[in-house]
C-alpha positions in Angstrom: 42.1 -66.8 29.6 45.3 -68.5 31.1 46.3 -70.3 34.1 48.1 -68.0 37.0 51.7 -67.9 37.8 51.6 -70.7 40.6 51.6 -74.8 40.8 49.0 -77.2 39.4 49.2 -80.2 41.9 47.5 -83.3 40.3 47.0 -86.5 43.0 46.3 -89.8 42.1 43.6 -91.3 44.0 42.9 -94.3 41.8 45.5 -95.8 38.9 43.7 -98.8 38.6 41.5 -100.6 36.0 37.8 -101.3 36.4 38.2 -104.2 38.8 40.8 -102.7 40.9 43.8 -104.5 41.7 44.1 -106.5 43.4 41.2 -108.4 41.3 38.6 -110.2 43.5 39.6 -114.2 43.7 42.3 -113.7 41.5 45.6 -115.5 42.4 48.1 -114.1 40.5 51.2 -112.3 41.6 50.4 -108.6 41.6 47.6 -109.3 43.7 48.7 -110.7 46.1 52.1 -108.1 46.1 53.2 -106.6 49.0 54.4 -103.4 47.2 51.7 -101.4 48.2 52.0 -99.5 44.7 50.4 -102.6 43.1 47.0 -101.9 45.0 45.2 -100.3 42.9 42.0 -98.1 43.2 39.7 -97.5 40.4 40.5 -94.3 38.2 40.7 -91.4 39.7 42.9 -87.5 40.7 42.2 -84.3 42.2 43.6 -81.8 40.6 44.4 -78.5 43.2 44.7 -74.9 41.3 44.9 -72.1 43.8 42.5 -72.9 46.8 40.0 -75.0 44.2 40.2 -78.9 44.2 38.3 -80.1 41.3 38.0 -84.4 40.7 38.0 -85.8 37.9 35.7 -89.0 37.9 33.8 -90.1 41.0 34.8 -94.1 41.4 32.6 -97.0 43.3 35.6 -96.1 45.5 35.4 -92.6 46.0 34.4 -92.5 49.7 37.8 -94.4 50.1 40.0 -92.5 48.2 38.7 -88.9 49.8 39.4 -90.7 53.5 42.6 -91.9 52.7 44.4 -88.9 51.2 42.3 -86.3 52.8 40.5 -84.2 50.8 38.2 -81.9 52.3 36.5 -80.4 49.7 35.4 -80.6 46.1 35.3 -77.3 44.2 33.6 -79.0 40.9 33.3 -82.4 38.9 35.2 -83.3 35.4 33.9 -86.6 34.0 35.9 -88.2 31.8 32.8 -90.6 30.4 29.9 -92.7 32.1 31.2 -96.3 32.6 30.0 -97.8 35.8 34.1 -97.3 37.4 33.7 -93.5 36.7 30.7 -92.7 37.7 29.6 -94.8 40.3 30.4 -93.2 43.7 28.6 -89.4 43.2 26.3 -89.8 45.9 29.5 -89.9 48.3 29.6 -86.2 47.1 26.8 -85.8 49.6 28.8 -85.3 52.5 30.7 -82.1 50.5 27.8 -80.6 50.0 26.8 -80.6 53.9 30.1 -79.4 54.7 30.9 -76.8 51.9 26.9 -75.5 51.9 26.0 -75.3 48.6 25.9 -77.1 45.0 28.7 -78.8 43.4 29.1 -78.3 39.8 29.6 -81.2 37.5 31.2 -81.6 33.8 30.4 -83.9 31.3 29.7 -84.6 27.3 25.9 -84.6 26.4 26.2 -88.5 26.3 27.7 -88.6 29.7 25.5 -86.8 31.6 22.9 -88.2 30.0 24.0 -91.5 31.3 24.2 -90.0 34.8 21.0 -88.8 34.8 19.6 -92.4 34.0 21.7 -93.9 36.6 21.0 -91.4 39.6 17.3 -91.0 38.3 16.6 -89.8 42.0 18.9 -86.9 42.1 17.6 -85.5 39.3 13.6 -85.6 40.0 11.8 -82.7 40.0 9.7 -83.2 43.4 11.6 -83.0 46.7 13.3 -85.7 48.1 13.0 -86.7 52.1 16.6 -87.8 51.9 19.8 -86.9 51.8 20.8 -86.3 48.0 23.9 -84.9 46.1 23.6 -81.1 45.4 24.8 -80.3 41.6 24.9 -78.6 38.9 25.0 -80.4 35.5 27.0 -78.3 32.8 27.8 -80.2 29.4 30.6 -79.7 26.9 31.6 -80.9 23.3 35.0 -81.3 21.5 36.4 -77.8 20.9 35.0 -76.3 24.2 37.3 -74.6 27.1 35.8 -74.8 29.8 36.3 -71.7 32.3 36.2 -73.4 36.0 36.7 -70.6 38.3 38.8 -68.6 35.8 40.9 -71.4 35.2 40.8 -73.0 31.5 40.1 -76.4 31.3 40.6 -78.1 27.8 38.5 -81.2 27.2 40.5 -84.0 24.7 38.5 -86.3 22.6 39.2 -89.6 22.9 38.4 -92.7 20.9 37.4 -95.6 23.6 36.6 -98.6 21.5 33.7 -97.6 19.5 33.0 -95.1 22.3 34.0 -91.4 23.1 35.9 -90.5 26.0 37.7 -87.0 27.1 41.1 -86.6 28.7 41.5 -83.1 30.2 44.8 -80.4 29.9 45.1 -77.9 32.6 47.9 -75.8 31.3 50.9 -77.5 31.2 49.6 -81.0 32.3 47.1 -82.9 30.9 45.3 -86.3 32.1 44.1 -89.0 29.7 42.2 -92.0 31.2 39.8 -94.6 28.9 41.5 -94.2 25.4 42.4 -96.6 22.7 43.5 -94.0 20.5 44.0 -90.3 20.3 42.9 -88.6 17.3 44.8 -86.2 15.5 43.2 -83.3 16.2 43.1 -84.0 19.9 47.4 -84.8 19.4 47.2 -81.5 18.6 46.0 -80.2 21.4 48.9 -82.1 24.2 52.2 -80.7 22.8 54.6 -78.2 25.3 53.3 -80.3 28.0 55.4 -80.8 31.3 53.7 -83.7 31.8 51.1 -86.0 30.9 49.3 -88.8 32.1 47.7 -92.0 29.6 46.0 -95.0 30.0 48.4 -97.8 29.6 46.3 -101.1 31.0 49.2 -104.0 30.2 51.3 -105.3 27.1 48.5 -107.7 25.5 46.4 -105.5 23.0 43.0 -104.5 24.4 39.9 -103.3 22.0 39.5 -100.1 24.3 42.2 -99.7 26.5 46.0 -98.2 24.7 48.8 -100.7 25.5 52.3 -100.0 27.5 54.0 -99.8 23.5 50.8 -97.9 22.3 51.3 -95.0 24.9 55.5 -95.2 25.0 54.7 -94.2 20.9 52.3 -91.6 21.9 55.0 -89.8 24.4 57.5 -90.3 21.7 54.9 -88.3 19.2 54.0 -85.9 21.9 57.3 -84.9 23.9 56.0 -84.2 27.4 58.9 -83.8 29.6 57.3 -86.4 32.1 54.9 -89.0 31.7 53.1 -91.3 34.1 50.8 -94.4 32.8 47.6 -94.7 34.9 44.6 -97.6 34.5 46.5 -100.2 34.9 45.3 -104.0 35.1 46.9 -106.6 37.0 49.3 -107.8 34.4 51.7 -105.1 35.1 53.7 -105.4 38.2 55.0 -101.9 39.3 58.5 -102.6 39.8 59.2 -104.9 37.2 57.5 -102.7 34.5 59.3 -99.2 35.4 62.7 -101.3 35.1 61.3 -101.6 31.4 60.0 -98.2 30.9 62.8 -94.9 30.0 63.8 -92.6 32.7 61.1 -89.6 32.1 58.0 -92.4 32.0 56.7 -93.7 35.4 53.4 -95.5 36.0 51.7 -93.6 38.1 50.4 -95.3 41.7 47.6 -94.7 44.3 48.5 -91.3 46.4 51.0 -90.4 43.9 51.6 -86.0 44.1 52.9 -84.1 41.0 53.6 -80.7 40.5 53.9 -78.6 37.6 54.1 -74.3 37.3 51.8 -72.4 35.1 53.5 -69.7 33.5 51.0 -67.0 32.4 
């Protein structure tokens, strides 16, 4: 199973950390920037292959981010893992299932949907609702698995987040990593010949589950993608001032940002 001759557009809908930025009551500098690529939505990209548009994470923010950079459909669901900034806006899928008519299939590890499952208890009752509720299909994965989404191959990376488990994904040649404090070998393995490749990258001061701008800068040296783009970022980093720091082919990535790469089958 490969990927299509054809592009792979990836957008950005959300390159911030868990609080957004700018940070409710905070006075500091980046949130109160006017470069509009310091406000920040929570973590989030669509990912277009073909006439499919599949999400990855559905943010507190999500009804936002779908109005803002206009997308009119989702095709399925990739969850990354089941903190309360990833997870928390699937009943805004609602209004996709009225207007696409059916279910919307959703992707997770057995820890994450079971998370989900706890947290939208209502969706996943067995007795009919009166109301309005998100259509889907739940559909788990594990380490090792490729998922086939439409005949597209979809590799799920395990990564270490803290003492938790989270999962980056590589479509082809581009891959996105959210949530990760380090990447284990065997998932290293799996993010080489890539054109490019986004990483969480939340500031400069060490963080026990978030990587660091040096952390991830090591990682691209390790992992040669021919671009990289650094996503989840806090507050601390100021857009300007930290791509004057960063080498040419390395770009934090910002809300609404577009990327392109061709598959090659």
């Amino acid at each position: 199973m490969q990927f299509p001759n054809g592009p792979i557009r990836l957008q950005v809908l959300g390159s911030g950390t868990s609080a957004g930025v700018p940070t409710i009551g905070c006075p500091c500098k980046v949130c109160h920037s006017t470069d509009p690529r310091d406000n920040r939505l929570r973590p989030s990209v669509v990912v277009r292959v073909g006439e499919k548009t599949i999400l990855i994470d559905t943010t507190p923010d999500l009804r936002q981010q779908v109005l803002r950079y206009g997308v009119h459909r989702i095709d399925a669901v990739l969850y990354t893992h089941a903190h309360a900034d990833h997870i928390l806006g699937l009943d805004d899928t609602r209004p996709f299932n009225f207007r696409q008519g059916g279910h919307i299939p959703i992707y997770g590890s057995e820890e994450t949907i079971s998370v989900i499952q706890r947290t939208f208890a209502y969706i996943f009752r067995d007795e009919e609702s009166e109301s309005w509720i998100p259509q889907i299909k739940v559909h788990t994965f594990g380490a090792g698995d490729t998922l086939d989404l439409f005949g597209f191959p979809v590799v799920p990376v395990r990564l270490n987040h803290g003492k938790g488990t989270s999962f980056g994904f590589r479509f082809g040649p581009l891959a996105y990593l959210t949530d990760h404090s380090e990447i284990p070998e065997e998932s290293s393995a799996l993010l080489h010949d890539l054109d490019v490749l986004f990483l969480d990258a939340l500031r400069h001061k060490p963080h026990p589950t978030h990587s660091t701008v040096q952390q991830s800068l090591r990682h691209v040296e390790e992992l040669k993608p021919r671009r990289a783009f650094f996503t989840h970022i806090s507050h601390d980093l100021a857009h300007a001032r930290t791509e004057e720091l960063l080498p040419p082919h390395v770009r934090l990535a910002y809300d609404g940002l577009e990327v392109t790469v061709e598959a090659t089958a």
